[in-house]
C-alpha positions in Angstrom: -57.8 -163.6 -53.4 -59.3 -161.9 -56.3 -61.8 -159.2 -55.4 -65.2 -158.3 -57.7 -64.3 -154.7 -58.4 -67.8 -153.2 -59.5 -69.9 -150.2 -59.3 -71.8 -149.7 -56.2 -69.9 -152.3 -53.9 -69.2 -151.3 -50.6 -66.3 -149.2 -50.5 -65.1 -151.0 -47.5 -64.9 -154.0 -49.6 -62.0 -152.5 -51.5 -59.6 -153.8 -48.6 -55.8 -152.2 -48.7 -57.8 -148.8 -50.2 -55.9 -145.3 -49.0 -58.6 -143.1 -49.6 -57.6 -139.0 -49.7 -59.4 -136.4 -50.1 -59.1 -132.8 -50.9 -57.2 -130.4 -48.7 -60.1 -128.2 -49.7 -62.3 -130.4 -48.0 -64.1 -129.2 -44.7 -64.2 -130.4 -41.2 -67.7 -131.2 -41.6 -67.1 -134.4 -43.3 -68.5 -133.2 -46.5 -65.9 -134.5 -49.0 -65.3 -137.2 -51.7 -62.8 -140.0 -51.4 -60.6 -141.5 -54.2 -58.1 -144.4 -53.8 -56.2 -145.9 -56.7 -57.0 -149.8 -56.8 -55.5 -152.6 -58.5 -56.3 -152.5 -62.2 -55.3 -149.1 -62.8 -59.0 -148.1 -61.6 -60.1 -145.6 -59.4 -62.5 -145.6 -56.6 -64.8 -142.7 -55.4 -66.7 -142.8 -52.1 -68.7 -140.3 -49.8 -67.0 -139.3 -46.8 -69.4 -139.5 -44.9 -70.7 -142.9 -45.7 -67.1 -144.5 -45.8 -69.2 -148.0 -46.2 -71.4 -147.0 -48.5 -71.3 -147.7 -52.4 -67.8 -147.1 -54.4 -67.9 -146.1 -57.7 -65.3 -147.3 -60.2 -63.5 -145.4 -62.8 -61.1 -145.7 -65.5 -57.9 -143.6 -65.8 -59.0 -142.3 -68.9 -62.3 -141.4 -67.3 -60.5 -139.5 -64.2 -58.2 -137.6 -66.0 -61.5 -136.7 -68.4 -63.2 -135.5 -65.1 -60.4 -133.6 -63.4 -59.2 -131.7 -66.8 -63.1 -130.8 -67.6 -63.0 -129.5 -63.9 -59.6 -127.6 -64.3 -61.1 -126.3 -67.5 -64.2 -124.8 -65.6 -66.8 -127.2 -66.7 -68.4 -127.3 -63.7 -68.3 -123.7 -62.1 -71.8 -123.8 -62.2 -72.0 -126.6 -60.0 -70.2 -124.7 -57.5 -71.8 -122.9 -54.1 -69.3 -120.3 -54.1 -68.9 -119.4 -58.4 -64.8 -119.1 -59.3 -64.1 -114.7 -58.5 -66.5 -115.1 -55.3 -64.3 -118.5 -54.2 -61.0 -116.4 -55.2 -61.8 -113.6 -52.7 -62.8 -115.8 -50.2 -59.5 -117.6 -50.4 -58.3 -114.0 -50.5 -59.6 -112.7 -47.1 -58.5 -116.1 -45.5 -54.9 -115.5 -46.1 -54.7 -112.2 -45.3 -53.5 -111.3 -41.5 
């Protein structure tokens, strides 16, 4: 069976898909989702709409994504900015 792997589809479509998340991710549900699917793509999905619409990436645009976000690239983006997030991951390992 061959499946139509396109943007938007519903992620639960993409049958045989181990999604994983973060291990920054909260309790609350508020994470993003990749699996690797056949094709050498990747899907992305919102947590908490685990049905909802996948998006589809390349390799090439995944690596692209995840080195711009090593890089710092989108710090701005963030609700806690990188020194305030590095003392807050400070505090939480202290006893």
């Amino acid at each position: 069976m061959t499946v139509d792997t396109r943007n938007g589809m519903p992620a639960n479509d993409l049958h045989g898909a181990m999604w994983r998340k973060s291990r920054r991710s909260n309790s609350q549900g508020n994470c993003v989702e990749l699996a690797r699917i056949p094709g050498g793509l990747i899907a992305v999905r919102n947590s908490r709409h685990p049905a909802g619409p996948a998006l589809i990436y390349t390799q090439a645009e995944i690596d692209a994504f995840i080195t711009g976000a090593r890089d710092g690239d989108f710090d701005d983006l963030m609700s806690l900015r990188p020194v305030l997030l590095q003392e807050h991951l400070n505090t939480l390992s202290r006893p």
